[in-house]
TORMAR-825417 format. One record per residue (C-alpha): residue number from 1; residue in one letter; chain; x, z, y. Coordinates in steps of 0.05 Angstrom, whole numbers, always signed. Layout:
N
+-----+---+---+--------+--------+--------+
!   k ! r ! c !      x !      z !      y !
+-----+---+---+--------+--------+--------+
! NUM ! A ! A !      X !      Z !      Y !
...
+-----+---+---+--------+--------+--------+
This chain:
381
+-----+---+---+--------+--------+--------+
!   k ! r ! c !      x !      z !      y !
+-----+---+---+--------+--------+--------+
!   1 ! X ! A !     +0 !     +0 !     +0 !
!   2 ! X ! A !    +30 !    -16 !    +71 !
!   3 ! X ! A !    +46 !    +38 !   +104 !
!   4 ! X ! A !    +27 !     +8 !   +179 !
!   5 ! X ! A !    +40 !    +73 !   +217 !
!   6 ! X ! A !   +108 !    +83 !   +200 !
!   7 ! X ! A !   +123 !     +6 !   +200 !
!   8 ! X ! A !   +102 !    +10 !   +277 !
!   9 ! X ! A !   +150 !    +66 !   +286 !
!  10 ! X ! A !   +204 !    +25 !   +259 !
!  11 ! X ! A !   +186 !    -31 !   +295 !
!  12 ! X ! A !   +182 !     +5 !   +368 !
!  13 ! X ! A !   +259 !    +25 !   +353 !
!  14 ! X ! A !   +307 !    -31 !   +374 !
!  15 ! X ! A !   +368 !     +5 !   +356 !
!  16 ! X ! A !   +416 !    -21 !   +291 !
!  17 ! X ! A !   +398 !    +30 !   +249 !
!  18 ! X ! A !   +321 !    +17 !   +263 !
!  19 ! X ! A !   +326 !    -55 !   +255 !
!  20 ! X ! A !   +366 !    -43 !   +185 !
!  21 ! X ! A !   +309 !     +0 !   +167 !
!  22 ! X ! A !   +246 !    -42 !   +186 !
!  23 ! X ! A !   +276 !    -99 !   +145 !
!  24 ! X ! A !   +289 !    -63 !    +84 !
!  25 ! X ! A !   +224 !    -27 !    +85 !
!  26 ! X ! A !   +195 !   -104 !    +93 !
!  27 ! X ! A !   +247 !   -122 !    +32 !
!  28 ! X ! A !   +220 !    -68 !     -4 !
!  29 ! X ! A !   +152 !    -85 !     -1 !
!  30 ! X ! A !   +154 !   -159 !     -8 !
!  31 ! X ! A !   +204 !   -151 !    -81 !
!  32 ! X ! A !   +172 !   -104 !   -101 !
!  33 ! X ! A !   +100 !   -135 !   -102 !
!  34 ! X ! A !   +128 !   -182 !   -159 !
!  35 ! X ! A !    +86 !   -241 !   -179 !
!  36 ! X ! A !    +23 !   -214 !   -155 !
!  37 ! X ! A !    +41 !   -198 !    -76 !
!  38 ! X ! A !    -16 !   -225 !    -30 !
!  39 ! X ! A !    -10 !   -284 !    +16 !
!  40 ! X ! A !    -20 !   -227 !    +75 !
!  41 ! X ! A !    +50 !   -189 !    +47 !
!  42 ! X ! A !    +83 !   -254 !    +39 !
!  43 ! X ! A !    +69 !   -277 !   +116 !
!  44 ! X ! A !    +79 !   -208 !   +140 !
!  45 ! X ! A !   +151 !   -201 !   +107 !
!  46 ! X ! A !   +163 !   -281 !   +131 !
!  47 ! X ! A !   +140 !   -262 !   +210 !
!  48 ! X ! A !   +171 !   -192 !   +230 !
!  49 ! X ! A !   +242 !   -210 !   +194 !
!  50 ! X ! A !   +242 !   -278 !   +230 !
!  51 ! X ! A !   +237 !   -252 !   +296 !
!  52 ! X ! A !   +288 !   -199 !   +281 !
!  53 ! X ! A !   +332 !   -233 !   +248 !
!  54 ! X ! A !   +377 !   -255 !   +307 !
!  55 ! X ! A !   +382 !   -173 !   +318 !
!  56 ! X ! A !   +401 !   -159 !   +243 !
!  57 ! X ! A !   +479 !   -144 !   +232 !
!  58 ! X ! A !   +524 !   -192 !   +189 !
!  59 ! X ! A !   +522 !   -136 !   +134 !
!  60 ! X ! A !   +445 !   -129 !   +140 !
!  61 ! X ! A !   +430 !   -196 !   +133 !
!  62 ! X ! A !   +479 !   -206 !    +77 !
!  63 ! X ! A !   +439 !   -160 !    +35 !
!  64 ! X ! A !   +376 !   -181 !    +55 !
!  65 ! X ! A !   +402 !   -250 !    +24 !
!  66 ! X ! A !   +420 !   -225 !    -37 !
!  67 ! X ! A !   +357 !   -192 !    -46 !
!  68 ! X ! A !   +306 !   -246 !    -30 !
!  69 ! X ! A !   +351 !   -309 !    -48 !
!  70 ! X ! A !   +314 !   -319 !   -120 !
!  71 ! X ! A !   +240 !   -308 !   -107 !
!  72 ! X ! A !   +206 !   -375 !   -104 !
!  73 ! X ! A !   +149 !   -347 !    -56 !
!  74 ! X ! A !   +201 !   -333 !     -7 !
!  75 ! X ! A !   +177 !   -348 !    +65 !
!  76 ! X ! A !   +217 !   -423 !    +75 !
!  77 ! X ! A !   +230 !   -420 !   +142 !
!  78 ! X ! A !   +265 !   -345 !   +132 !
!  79 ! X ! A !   +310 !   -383 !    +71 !
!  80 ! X ! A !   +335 !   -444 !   +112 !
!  81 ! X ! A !   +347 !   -393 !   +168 !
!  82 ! X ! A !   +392 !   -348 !   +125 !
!  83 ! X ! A !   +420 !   -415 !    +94 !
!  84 ! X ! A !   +447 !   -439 !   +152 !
!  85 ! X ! A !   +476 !   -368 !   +171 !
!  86 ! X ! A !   +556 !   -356 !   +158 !
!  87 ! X ! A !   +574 !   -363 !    +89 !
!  88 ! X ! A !   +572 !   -297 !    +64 !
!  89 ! X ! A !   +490 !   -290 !    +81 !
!  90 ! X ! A !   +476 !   -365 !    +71 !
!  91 ! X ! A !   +516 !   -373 !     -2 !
!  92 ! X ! A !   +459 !   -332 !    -42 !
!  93 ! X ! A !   +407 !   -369 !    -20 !
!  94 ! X ! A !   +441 !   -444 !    -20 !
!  95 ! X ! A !   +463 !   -432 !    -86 !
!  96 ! X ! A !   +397 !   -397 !   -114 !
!  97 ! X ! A !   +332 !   -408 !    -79 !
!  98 ! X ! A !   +275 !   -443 !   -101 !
!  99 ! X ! A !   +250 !   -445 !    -36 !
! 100 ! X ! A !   +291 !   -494 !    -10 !
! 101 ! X ! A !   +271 !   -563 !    -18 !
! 102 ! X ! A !   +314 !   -620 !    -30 !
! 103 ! X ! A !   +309 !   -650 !    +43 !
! 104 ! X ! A !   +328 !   -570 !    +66 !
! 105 ! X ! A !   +390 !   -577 !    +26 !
! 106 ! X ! A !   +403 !   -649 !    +49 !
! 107 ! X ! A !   +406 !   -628 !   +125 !
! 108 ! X ! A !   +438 !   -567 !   +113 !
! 109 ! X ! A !   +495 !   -616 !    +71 !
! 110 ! X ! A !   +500 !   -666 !   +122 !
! 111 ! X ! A !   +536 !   -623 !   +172 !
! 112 ! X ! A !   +556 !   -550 !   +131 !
! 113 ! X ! A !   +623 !   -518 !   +123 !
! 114 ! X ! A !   +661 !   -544 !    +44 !
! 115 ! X ! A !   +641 !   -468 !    +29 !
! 116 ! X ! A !   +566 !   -483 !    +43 !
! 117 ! X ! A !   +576 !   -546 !     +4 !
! 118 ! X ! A !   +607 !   -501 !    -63 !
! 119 ! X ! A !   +537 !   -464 !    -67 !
! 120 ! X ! A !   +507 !   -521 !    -72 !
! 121 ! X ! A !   +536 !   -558 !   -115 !
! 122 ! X ! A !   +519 !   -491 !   -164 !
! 123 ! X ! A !   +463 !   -499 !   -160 !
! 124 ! X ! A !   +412 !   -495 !   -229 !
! 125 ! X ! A !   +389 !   -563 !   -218 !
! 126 ! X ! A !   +416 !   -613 !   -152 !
! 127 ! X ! A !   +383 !   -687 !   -149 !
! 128 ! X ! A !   +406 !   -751 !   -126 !
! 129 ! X ! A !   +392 !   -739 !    -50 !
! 130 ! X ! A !   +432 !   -674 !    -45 !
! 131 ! X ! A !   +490 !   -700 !    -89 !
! 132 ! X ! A !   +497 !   -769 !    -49 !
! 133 ! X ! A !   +526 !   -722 !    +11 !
! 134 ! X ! A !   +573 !   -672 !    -34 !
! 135 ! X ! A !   +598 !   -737 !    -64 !
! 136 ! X ! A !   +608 !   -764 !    +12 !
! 137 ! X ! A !   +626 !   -699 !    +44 !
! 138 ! X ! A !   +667 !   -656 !     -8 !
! 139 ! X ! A !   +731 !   -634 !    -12 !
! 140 ! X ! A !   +767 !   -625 !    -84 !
! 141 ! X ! A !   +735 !   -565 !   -100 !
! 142 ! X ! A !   +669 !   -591 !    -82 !
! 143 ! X ! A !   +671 !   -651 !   -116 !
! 144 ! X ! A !   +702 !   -614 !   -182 !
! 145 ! X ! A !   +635 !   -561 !   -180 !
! 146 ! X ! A !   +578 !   -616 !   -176 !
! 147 ! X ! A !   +615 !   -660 !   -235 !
! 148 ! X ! A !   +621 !   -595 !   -276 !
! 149 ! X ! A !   +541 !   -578 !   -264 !
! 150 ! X ! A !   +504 !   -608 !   -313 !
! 151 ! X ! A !   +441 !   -597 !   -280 !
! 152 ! X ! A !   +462 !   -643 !   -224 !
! 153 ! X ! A !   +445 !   -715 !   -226 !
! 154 ! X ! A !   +478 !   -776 !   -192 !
! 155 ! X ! A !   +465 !   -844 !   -169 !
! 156 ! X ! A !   +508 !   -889 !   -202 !
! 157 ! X ! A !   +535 !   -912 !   -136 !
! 158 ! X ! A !   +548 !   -835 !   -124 !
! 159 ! X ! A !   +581 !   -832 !   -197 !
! 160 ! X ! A !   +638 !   -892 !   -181 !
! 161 ! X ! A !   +658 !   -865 !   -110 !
! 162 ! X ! A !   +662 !   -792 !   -150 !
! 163 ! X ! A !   +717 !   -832 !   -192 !
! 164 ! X ! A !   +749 !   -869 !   -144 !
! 165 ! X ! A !   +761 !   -799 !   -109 !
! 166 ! X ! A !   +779 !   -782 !   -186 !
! 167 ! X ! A !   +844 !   -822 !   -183 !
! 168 ! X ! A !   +884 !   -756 !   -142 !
! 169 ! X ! A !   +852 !   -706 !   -173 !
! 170 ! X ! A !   +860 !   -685 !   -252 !
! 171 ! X ! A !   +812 !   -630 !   -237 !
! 172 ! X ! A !   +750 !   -686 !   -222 !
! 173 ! X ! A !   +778 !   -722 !   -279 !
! 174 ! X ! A !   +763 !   -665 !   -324 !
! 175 ! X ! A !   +708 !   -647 !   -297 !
! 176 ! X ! A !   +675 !   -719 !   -305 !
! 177 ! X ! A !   +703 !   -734 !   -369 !
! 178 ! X ! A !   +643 !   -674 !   -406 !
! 179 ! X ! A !   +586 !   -707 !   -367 !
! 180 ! X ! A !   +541 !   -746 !   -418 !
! 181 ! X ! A !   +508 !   -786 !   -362 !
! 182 ! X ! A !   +575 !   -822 !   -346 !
! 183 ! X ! A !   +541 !   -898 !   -331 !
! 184 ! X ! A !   +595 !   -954 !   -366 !
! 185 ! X ! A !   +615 !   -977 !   -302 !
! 186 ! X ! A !   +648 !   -907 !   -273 !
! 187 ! X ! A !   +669 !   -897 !   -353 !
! 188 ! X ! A !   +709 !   -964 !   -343 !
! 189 ! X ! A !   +733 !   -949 !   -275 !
! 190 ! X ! A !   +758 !   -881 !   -296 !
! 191 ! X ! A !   +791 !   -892 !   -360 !
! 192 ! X ! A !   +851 !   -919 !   -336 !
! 193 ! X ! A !   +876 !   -867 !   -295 !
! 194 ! X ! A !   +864 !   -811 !   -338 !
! 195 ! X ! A !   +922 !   -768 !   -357 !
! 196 ! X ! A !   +946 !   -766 !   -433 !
! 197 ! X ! A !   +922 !   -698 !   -442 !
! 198 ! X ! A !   +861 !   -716 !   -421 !
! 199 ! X ! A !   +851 !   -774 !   -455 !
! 200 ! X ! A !   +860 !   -734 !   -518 !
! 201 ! X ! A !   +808 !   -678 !   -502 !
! 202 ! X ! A !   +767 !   -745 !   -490 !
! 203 ! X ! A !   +774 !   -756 !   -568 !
! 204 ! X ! A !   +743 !   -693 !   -585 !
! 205 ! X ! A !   +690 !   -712 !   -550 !
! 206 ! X ! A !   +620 !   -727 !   -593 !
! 207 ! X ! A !   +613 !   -802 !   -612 !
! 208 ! X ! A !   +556 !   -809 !   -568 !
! 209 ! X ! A !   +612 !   -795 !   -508 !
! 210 ! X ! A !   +621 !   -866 !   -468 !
! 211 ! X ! A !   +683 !   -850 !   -459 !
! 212 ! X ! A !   +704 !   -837 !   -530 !
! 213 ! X ! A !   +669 !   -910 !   -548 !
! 214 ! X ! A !   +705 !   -939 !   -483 !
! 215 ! X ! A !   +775 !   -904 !   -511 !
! 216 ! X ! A !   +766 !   -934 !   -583 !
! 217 ! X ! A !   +752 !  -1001 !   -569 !
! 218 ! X ! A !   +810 !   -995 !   -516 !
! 219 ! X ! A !   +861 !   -970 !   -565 !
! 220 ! X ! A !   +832 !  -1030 !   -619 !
! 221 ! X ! A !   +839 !  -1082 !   -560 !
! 222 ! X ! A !   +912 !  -1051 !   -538 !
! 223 ! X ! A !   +939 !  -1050 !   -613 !
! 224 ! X ! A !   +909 !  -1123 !   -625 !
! 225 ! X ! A !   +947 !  -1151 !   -559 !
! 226 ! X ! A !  +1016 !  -1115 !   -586 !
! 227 ! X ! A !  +1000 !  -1148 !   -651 !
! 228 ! X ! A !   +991 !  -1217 !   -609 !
! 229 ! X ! A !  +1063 !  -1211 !   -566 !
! 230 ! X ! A !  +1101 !  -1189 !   -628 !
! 231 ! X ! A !  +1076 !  -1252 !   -663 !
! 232 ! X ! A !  +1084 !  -1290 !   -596 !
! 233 ! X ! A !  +1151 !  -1262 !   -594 !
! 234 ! X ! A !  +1177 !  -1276 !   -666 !
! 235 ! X ! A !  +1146 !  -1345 !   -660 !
! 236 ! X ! A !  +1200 !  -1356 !   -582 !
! 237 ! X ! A !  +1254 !  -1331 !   -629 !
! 238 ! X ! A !  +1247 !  -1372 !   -681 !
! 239 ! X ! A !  +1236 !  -1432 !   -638 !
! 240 ! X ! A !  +1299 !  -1407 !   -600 !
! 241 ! X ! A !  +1336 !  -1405 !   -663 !
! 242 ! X ! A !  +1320 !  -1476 !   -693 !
! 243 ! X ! A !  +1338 !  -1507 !   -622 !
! 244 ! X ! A !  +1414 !  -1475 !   -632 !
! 245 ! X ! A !  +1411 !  -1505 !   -698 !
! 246 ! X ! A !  +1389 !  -1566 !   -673 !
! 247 ! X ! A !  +1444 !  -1563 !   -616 !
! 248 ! X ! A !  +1386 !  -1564 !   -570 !
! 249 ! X ! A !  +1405 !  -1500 !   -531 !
! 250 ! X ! A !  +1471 !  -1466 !   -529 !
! 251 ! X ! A !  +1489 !  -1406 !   -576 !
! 252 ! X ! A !  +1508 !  -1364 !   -513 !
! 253 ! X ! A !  +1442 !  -1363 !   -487 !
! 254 ! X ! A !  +1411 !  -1340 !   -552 !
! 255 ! X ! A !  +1468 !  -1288 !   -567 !
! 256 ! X ! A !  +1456 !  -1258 !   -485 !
! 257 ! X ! A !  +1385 !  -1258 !   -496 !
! 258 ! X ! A !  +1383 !  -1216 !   -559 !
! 259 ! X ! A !  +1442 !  -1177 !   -545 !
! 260 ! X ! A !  +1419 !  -1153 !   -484 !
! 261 ! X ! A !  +1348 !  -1134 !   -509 !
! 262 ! X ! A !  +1373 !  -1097 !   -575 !
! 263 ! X ! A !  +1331 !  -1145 !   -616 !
! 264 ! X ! A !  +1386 !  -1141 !   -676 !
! 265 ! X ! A !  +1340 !  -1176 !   -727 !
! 266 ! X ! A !  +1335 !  -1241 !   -678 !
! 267 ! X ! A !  +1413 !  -1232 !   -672 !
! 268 ! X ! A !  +1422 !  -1229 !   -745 !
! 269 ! X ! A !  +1381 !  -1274 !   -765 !
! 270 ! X ! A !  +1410 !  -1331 !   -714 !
! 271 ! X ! A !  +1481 !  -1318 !   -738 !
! 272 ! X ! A !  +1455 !  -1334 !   -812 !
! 273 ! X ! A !  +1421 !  -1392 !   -799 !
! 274 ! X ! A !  +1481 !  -1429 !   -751 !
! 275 ! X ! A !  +1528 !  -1396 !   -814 !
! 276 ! X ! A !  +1482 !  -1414 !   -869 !
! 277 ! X ! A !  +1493 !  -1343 !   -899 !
! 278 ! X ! A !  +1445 !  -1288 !   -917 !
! 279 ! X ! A !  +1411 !  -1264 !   -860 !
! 280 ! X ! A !  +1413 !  -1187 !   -898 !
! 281 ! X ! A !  +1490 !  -1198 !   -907 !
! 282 ! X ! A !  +1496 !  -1221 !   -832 !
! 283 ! X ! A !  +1448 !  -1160 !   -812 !
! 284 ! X ! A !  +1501 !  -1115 !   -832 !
! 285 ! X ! A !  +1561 !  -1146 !   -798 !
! 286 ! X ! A !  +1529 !  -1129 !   -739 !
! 287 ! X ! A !  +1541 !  -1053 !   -741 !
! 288 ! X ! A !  +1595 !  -1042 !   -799 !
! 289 ! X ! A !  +1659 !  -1000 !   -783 !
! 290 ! X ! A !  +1702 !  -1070 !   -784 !
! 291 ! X ! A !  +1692 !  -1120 !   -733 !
! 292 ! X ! A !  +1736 !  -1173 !   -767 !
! 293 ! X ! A !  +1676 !  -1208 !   -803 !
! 294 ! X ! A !  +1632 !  -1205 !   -732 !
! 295 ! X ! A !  +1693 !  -1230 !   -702 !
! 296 ! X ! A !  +1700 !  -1291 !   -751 !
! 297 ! X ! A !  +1634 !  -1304 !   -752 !
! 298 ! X ! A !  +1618 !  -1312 !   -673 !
! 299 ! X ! A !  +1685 !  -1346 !   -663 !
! 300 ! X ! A !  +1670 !  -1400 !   -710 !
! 301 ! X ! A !  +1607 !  -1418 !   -689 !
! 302 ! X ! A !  +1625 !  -1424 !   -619 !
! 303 ! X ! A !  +1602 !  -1357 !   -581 !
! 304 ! X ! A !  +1644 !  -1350 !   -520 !
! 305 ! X ! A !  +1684 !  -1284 !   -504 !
! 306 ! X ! A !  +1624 !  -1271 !   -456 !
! 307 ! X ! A !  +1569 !  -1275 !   -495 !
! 308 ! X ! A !  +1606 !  -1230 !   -555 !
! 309 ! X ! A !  +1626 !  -1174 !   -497 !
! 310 ! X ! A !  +1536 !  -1174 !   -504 !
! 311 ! X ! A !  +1546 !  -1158 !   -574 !
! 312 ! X ! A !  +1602 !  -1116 !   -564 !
! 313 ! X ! A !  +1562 !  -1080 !   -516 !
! 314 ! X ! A !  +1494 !  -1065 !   -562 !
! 315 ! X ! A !  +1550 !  -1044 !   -619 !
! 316 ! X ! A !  +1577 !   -990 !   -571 !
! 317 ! X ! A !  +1505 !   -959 !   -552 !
! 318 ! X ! A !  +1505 !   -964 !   -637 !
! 319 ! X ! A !  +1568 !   -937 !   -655 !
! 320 ! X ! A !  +1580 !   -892 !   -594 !
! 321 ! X ! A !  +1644 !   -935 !   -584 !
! 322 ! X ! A !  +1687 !   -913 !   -522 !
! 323 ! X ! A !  +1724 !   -953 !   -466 !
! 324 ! X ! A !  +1797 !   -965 !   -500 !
! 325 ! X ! A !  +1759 !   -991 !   -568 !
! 326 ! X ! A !  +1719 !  -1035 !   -531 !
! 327 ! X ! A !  +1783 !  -1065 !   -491 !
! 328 ! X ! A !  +1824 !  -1071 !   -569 !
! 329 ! X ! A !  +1755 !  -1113 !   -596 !
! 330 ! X ! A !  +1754 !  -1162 !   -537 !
! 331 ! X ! A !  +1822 !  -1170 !   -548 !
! 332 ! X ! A !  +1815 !  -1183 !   -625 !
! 333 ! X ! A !  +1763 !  -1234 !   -602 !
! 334 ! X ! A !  +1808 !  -1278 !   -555 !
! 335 ! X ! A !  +1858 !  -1270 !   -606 !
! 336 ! X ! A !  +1827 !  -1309 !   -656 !
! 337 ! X ! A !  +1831 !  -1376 !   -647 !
! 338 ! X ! A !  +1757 !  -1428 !   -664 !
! 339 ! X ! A !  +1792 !  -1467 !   -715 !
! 340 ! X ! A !  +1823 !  -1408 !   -748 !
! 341 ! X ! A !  +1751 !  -1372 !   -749 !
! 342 ! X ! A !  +1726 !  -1437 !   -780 !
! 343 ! X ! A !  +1775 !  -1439 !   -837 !
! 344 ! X ! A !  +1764 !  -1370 !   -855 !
! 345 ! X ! A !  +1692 !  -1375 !   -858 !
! 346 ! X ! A !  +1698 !  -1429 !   -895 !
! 347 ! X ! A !  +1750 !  -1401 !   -935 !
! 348 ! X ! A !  +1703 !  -1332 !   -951 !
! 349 ! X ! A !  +1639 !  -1379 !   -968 !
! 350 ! X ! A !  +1683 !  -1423 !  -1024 !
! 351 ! X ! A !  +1704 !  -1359 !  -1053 !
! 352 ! X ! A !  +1631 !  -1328 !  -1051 !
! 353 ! X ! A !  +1658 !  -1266 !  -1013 !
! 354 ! X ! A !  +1605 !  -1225 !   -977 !
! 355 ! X ! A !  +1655 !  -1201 !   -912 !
! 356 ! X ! A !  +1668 !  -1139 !   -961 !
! 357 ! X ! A !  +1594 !  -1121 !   -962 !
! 358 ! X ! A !  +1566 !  -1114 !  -1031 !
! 359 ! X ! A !  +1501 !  -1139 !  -1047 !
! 360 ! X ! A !  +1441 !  -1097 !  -1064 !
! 361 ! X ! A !  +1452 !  -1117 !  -1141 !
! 362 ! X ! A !  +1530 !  -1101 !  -1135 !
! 363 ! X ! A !  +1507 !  -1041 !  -1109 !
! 364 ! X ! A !  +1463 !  -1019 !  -1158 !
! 365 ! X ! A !  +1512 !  -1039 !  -1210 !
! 366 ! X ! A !  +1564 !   -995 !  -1183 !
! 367 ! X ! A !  +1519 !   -930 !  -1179 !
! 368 ! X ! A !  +1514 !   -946 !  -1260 !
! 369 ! X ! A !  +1582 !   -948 !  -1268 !
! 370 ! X ! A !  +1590 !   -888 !  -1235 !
! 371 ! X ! A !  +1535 !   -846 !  -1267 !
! 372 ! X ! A !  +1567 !   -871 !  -1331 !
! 373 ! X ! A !  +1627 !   -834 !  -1317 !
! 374 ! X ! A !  +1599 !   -773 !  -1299 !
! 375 ! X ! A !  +1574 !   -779 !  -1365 !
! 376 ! X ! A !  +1625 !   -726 !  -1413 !
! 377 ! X ! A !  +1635 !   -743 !  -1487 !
! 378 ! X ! A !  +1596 !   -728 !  -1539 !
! 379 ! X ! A !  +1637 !   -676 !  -1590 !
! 380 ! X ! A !  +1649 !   -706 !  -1657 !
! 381 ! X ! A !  +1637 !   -669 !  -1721 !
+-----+---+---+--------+--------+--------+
């Protein structure tokens, strides 16, 4: 029951203290009344703190905030006043009352401090309108709140410039990269830029995830374009290869070009074919302890000293080989003579010789020797 005598008392003192009071008495009877207050309570409580509010210290109206901010028959005018108060009275009530519409919240956006703009974007539910001007207006922290609310929607307009202010920000990246409403075209737009990490809690994801769809058939399209410039790339080799055979382009160029992209098989396998050896016996030349066979090999078939300080080179990232060792095998190189080269290669392909490499079956033959031996004698009786 309202106690109108002593709310008349309270309202003739225009001190503080009896301002403090005469809300909270209003407070008090308006929460209190629950679901079944009277329209008369509900305009009373709206009218007297309205016209006293400008009176009311910070303090006072901070609590008065936190009091009313989630009844839904709060007075509306009272709730946009407090909303556009300083932060510390209006963040209750942005971020929790159902009194505000979404055109209150819209002009309170449009022009609001980032802080104002947080307890909004916290919100239980924010719609299209209100998120258009976070996604416009906010700062980092802003933008990372409304993408982590699930109960806020989006335009997809709103959603790609929330990713194009994605690309600085790992913390919006995250944030977007739960949200089950992601339309293909941000999901596109933001895949590219996410971090490694992130693209990894984007695989944990659910199937029905966008992003985890947009991710697989990524990774399927990535692996199958690999698969395409290898092949594209063995097929330039070999081409490479048969026009040195051919005499078509020099053996330097192909010897630089390998060389000095590590591709040892291409290397290898061009030295077989202009040798018309085994491209697996060749393949070994090209990092064993001895560079004598290398040396023949390259010399015979025309590489300059140039070109073979390329091979020389890729051998020494190999082999760890230092300065003075390197000077010693360019030496060995000019050394040797192109005819001489010649009539030792020739001379080693007559005799069958493998440049002191043994084949796999000489190999295998050897460990059977050797287990043989290892083999102790049978005791006779």
């Amino acid at each position: 029951m309202i106690n109108l005598a002593k709310l008349a008392d309270l309202a003739r003192d225009t001190s503080a203290g009896g301002r403090k009071s005469l809300v909270s008495m209003l407070t008090d009877l308006f929460v209190n009344s629950g679901d079944d207050r009277d329209e008369q309570i509900s305009l009373l409580f709206g009218d007297i703190v309205l016209k006293v509010l400008g009176q009311l210290e910070e303090e006072t109206r901070i609590i008065l905030s936190k009091r009313v901010c989630k009844e839904k028959d709060a007075p509306r005018e009272l709730m946009v006043k407090l909303a556009q108060d300083e932060f510390p009275v209006a963040g209750p009530v942005l971020e929790n009352s159902p009194a505000l519409t979404s055109a209150d919240l819209v002009e309170i956006a449009c022009s609001a401090s980032m802080e104002h703009l947080g307890a909004i974007a916290g919100r239980e539910t924010v719609d299209k309108a209100v998120t258009t001007v976070l996604v416009d207006r906010g700062d980092t922290a802003v933008l990372s709140k409304v993408a982590e609310n699930q109960g806020a929607e989006f335009a997809d307009a709103s959603f790609l410039k929330l990713v194009e202010k994605a690309r600085s920000s790992e913390a919006i990246q995250a944030a977007l990269i739960n949200r089950t409403d992601l339309p293909d075209a941000a999901a596109h737009a933001l895949l590219p830029f996410l971090t490694e990490e992130l693209k990894e809690r984007v695989s944990a994801l659910g199937a029905d995830s966008t992003l985890v769809q947009l991710l697989a058939e990524r990774a399927a399209t990535e692996v199958a374009a690999r698969a395409h410039k290898l092949e594209e790339a063995r097929e330039q080799s070999n081409a490479l290869i048969r026009d040195v055979v051919s005499k078509k382009t020099k053996i330097d160029d192909a010897v630089t070009l390998f060389a000095r992209s590590d591709r040892t098989a291409e290397l290898g396998m061009l030295l077989a074919k202009v040798s018309n050896l085994p491209p697996s016996a060749v393949s070994q030349l090209l990092f064993s302890a001895s560079d004598k066979p290398l040396i023949i090999l390259c010399k015979a078939n025309g590489v300059t000293a140039e070109a073979y300080k390329d091979i020389l080179t890729m051998r020494a990232r190999r082999l760890r080989i230092g300065g003075l060792e390197l000077n010693a095998a360019i030496q060995r190189y000019a050394a040797l003579s192109e005819d001489g080269a010649r009539r030792s290669l020739e001379t080693l392909k007559q005799s069958g010789a493998n440049f002191g490499l043994k084949t796999e079956e000489e190999k295998t033959e050897a460990e059977a020797v050797r287990s043989k031996k290892n083999i102790p004698f049978a005791s006779s009786r």
